[in-house]
C-alpha positions in Angstrom: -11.6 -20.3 21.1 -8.9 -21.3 19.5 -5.8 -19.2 18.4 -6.3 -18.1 14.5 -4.0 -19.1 11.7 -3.6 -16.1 9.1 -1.9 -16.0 5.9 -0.2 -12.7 4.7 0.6 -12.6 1.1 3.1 -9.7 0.6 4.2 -10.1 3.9 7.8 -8.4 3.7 6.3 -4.8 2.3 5.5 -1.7 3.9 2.3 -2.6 5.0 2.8 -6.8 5.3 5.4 -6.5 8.0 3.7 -3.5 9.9 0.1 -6.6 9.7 2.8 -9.3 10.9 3.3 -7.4 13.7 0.4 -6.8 14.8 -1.0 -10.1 14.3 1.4 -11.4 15.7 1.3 -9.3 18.9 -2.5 -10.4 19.5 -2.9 -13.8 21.1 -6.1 -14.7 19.2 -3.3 -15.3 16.4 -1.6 -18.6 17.0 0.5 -18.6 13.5 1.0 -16.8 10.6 2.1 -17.6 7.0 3.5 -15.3 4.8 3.9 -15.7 1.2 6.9 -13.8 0.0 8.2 -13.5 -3.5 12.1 -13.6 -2.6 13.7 -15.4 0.6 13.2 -12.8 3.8 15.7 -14.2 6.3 15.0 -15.2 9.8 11.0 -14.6 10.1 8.9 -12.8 12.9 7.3 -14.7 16.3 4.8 -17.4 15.1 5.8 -16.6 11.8 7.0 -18.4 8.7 7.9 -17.6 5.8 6.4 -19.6 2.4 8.1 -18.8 -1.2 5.7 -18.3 -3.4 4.8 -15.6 -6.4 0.9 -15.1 -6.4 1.2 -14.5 -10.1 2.4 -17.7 -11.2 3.1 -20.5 -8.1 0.4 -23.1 -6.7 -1.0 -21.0 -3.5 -4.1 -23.4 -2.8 -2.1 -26.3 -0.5 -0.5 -22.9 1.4 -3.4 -21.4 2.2 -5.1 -24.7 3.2 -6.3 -24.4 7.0 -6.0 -20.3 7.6 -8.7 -19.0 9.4 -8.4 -16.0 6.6 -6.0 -14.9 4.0 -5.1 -11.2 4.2 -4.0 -10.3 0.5 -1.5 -7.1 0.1 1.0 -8.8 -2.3 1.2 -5.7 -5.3 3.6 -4.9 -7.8 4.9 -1.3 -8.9 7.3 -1.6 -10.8 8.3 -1.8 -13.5 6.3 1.0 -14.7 6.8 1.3 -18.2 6.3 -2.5 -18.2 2.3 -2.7 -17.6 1.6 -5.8 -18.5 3.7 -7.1 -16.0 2.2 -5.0 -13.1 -1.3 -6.4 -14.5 -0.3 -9.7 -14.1 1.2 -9.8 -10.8 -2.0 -7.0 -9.9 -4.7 -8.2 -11.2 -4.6 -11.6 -12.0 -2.4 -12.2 -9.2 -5.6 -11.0 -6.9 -8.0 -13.5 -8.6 -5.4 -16.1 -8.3 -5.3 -15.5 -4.4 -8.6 -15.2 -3.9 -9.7 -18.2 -6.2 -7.0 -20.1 -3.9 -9.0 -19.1 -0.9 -12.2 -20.6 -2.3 -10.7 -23.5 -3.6 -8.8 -23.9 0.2 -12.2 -23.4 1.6 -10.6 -20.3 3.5 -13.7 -18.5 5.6 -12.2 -15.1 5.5 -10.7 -12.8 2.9 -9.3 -9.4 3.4 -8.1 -7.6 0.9 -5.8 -4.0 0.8 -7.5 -2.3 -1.5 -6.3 1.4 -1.8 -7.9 4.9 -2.1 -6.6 4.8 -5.7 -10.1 2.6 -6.2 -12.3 5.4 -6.2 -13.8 7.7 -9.0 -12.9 11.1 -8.5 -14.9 13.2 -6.4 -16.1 16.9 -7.1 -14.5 19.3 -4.1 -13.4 17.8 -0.9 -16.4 16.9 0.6 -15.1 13.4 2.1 -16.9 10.2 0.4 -18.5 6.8 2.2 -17.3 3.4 1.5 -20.1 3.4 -0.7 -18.5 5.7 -3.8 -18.1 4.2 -7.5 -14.9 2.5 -7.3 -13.8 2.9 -10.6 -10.0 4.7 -10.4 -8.6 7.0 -12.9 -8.1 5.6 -16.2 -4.6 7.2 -17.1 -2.7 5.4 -14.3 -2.1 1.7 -14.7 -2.2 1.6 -10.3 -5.4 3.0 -10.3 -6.9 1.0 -13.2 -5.5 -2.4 -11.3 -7.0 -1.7 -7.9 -10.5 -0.4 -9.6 -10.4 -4.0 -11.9 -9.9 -6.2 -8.5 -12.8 -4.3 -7.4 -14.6 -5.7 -9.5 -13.3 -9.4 -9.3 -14.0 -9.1 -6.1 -17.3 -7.9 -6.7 -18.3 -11.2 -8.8 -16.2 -13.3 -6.4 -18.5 -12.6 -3.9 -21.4 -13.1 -5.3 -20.4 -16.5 -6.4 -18.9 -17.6 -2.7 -21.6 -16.1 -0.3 -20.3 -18.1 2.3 -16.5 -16.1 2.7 -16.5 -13.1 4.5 -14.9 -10.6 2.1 -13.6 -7.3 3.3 -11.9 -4.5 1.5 -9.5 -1.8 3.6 -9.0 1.5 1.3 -6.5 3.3 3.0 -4.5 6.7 2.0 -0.9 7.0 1.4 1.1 4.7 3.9 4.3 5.5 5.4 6.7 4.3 8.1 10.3 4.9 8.9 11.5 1.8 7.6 9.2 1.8 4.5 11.4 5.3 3.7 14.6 4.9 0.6 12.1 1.9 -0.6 9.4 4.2 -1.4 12.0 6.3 -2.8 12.8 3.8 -5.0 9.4 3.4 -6.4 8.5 6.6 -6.5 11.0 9.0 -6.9 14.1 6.8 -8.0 17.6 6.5 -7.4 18.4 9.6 -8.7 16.5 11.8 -5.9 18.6 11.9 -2.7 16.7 11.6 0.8 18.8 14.3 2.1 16.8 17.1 0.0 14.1 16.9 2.5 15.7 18.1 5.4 13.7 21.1 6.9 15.3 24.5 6.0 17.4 23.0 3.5 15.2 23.8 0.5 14.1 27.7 0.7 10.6 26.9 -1.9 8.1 24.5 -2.1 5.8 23.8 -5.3 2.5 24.6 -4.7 0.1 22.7 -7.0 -3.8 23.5 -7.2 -5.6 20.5 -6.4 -3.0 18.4 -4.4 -4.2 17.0 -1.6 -4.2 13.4 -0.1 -4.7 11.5 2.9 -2.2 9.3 4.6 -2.1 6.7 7.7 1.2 5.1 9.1 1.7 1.4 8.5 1.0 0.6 11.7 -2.2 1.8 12.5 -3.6 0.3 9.5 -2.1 -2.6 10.4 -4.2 -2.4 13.3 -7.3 -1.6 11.2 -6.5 -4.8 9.2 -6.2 -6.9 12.4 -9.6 -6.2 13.5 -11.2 -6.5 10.3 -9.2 -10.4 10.3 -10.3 -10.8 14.2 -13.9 -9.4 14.5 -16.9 -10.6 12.2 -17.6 -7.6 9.4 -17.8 -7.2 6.1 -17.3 -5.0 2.9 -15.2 -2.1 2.6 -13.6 0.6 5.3 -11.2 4.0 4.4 -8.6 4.1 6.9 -6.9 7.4 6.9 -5.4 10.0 9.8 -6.5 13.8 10.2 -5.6 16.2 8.7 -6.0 15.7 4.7 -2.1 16.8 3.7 -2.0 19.4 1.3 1.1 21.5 0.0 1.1 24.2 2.7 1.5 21.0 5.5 4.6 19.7 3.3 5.9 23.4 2.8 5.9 23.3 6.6 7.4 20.6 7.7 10.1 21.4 5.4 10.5 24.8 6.7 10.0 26.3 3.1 8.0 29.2 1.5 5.1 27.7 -1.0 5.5 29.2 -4.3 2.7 28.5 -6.9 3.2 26.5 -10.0 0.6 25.1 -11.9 -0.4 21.1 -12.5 0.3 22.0 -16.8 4.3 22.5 -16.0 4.3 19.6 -13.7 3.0 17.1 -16.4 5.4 17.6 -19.2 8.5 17.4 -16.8 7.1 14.5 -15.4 6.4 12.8 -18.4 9.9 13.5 -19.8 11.9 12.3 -16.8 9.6 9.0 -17.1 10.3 8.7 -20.6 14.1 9.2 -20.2 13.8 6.5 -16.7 14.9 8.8 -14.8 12.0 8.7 -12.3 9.9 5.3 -11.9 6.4 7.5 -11.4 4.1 8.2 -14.2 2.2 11.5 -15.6 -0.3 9.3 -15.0 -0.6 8.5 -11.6 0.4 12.2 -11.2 -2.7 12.8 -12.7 -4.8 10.4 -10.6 -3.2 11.9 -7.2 -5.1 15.4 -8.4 -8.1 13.3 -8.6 -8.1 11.5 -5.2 -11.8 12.1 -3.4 -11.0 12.8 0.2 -12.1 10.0 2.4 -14.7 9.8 5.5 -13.2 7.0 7.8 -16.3 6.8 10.5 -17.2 3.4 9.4 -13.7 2.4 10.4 -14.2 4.2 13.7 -18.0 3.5 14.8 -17.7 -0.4 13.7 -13.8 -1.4 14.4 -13.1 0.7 17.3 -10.3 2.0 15.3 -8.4 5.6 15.9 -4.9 6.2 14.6 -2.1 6.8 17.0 -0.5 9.7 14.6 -1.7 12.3 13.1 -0.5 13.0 9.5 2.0 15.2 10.5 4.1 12.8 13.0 3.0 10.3 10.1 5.0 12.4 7.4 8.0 13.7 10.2 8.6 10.0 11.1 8.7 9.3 7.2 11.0 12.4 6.2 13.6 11.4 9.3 13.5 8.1 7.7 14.1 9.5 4.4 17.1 12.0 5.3 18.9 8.8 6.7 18.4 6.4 4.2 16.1 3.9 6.5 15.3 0.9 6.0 14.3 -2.5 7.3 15.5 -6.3 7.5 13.3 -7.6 4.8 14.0 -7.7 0.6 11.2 -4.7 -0.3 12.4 -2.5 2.7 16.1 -3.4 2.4 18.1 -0.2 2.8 20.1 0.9 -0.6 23.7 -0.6 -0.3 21.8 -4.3 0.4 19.3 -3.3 -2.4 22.7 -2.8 -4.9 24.0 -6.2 -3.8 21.0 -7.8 -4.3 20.1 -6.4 -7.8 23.8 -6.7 -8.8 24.1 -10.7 -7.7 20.6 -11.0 -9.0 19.3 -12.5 -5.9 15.4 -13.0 -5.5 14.8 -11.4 -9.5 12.0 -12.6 -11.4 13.5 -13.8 -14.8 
């Protein structure tokens, strides 16, 4: 057989370099492409880089000749901009995948999230199988529900391609740390709040609860989905479901109720006044997060994560305290962030 070539859009993210890795690291994989929205430096083994926004460049000639196209490419910010999230989101996705078709690419697999799904009632976990129709009051969760959807009708109209969805939880790594501070809790939260003992009380919030995996083993889930011959959807996740009495203790700090109705209205404010990049919204969606079963993933890719969600959160937090960060644009730690924002290197106009 011979070795695979695999394009990565998003390649430079949390979750693209953790799936270059691993690709990379499997000798079925002969070369990978990865579409990247600003220049990323000196690329990984069988690796290059390709410059190219899947919102608005020509991806068909680049994608020409991959065995499949693994789509993560997704845009967070800017937050109170949502009509430019939407269009590098969602119509970014159909441009990808319409790319695919038109490349006559066999394979498609796309990084769906557990943001997709309709709430659940309780915490009984849900199958693959759940309406996949997000919360309505977060512009993340509307995206990744709408290219359901387009995916849904895409593969209707293209029987042929092998189309696979990976819903994963919440994904962390060490070097994934100060940029999801960034796009979640902005520059005005330090890292070194969460060092264990330092913070005497935690919030305890009814209803929070959410699943995570570390970057790389759903890398590895999204390798064998790329390698082995399946179809449709898989929830990738690590035991336990994270709630606020495993954050209280791996902080070291006493959990001290407060109820979702104070957290809103502070939330909102802060967004309003840009002080943090996260919305009431997707605040709102988080409380609403069905609880995932991952046995399809397990029984039909032979996948089991390495980490539980606690090393999975420790590893995250260390990375956190210390300001990690890694040797691509997304991950870049904040003093190369600064530089590049200041020179306006790699900005969109």
């Amino acid at each position: 057989m011979n070795a695979q070539r695999i394009v990565v859009t998003g390649a430079t993210g949390n979750i693209g370099t953790a799936v270059v890795r691993a690709l990379a690291a499997d000798p079925a994989v002969g070369a990978i492409t990865g579409l990247v929205r600003r220049p990323a430096g000196d690329p990984p083994p069988k690796t290059e880089y390709v410059r190219a926004d899947v919102a608005r460049d020509s991806l068909t000639a680049a994608l020409r000749g991959a065995d499949a196209v693994v789509h993560l490419a997704w845009l967070f910010q800017p937050t109170h901009r949502p009509d430019r999230t939407w269009e590098a989101n969602a119509l970014g996705s159909i441009r990808v995948f319409e790319a695919a078709a038109e490349a006559g690419v066999p394979a498609v697999v796309y990084a769906s999230s557990v943001g997709a799904y309709s709430p659940a009632a309780g915490d009984r976990p849900v199958a693959e199988d759940w309406p996949t129709h997000g919360w309505p009051g977060a512009a993340y969760t509307r995206e990744k529900a709408y290219v359901e959807r387009c995916l849904d009708a895409f593969e209707r109209a293209h029987p042929a391609m092998r189309v696979v969805r990976v819903r994963p939880g919440f994904v962390f790594q060490r070097s994934a740390a100060t940029e999801q501070r960034r796009l979640f809790g902005g520059p005005l939260i330090p890292g070194s709040l969460v060092r264990p003992g330092l913070l005497p009380v935690f919030p305890d919030i009814p209803g929070l609860r959410f699943q995570v995996v570390h970057s790389n083993d759903l890398a590895d889930a999204i390798r064998r989905c790329v390698l082995r011959p399946v179809f449709g959807a898989f929830n990738v996740a690590t035991d336990p479901v994270v709630d606020s009495g495993t954050l209280a203790g791996l902080l070291h700090a006493r959990r001290v109720p407060v109820p979702p109705s104070l957290v809103k209205p502070l939330l909102a404010t802060a967004w309003r006044m840009h002080l943090v990049p996260a919305t009431p919204g997707l605040f709102d969606a988080v409380l609403r997060l069905p609880v995932m079963d991952t046995s399809r993933a397990q029984s039909e890719l032979d996948w089991r994560s390495t980490l539980t969600a606690q090393e999975t959160l420790s590893e995250f937090l260390r990375g956190l305290r210390r300001g990690a960060g890694g040797g691509t644009p997304p991950l870049a730690p904040d003093e190369h962030r600064a530089h590049e924002i200041a020179t306006g290197v790699g900005q969109r106009p």
